[in-house]
N, C-alpha and C positions, 0 to 999 in steps of 0.2 A: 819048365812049363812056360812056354808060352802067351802070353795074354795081353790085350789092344791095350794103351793107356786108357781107353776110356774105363774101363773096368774099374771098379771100387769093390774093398774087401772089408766084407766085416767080420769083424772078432762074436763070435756068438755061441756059447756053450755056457748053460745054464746049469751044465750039475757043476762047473767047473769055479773058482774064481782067481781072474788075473793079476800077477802080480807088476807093478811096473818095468821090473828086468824083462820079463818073458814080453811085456807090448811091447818097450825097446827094441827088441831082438826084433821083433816080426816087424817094427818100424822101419828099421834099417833094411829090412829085404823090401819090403816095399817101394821104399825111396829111391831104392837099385833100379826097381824095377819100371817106376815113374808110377805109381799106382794111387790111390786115396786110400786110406785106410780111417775105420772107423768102428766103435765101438759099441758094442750093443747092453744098453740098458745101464750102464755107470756112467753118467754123466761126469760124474766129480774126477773121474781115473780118466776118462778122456780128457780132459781137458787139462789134469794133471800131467798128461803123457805127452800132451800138445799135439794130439791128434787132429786130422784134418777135420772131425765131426763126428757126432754118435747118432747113432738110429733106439730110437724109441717105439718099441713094437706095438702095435694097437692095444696088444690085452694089458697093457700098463695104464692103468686107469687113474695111479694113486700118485702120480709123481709132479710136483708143482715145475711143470715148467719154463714159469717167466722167471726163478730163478738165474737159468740157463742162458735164458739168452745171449746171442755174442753176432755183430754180425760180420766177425771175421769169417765163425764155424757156421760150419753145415747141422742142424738139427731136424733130422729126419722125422715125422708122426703124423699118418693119419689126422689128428686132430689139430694139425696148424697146416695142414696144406690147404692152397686154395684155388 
């Protein structure tokens, strides 16, 4: 597959949950690849994974967070874009 570096890939499957070996694995194809990779809706696994950032979907209403903050990472949501 093919793909610009500009691309970023996020991990997002909801019936699913990630475990750090399996983000590992998909880290390391990414970083082959020159890619960002990020995670969707576990903050706490992203940043345990040392992920470039996680995306926080709009319908996530109940998640504090200024916990999160970091201003290494990328924290993606509707509700702190400006």
């Amino acid at each position: 597959m093919n793909l610009s570096a500009r691309c970023n890939i996020i991990i997002r499957n909801y019936n699913k949950k990630f475990d750090l070996e399996t983000i590992s694995k998909i880290k390391k194809i990414c970083k082959k690849k020159g890619l960002k990779l990020f995670l969707s809706n576990n903050p706490k696994l992203a940043i345990q994974a040392n992920l470039d950032g996680v995306y926080i979907p709009s319908f996530n209403k109940s998640l504090n967070l200024n916990n999160f903050r970091n201003k290494k990472k990328k924290l993606h949501h509707p509700r702190l874009s400006s």
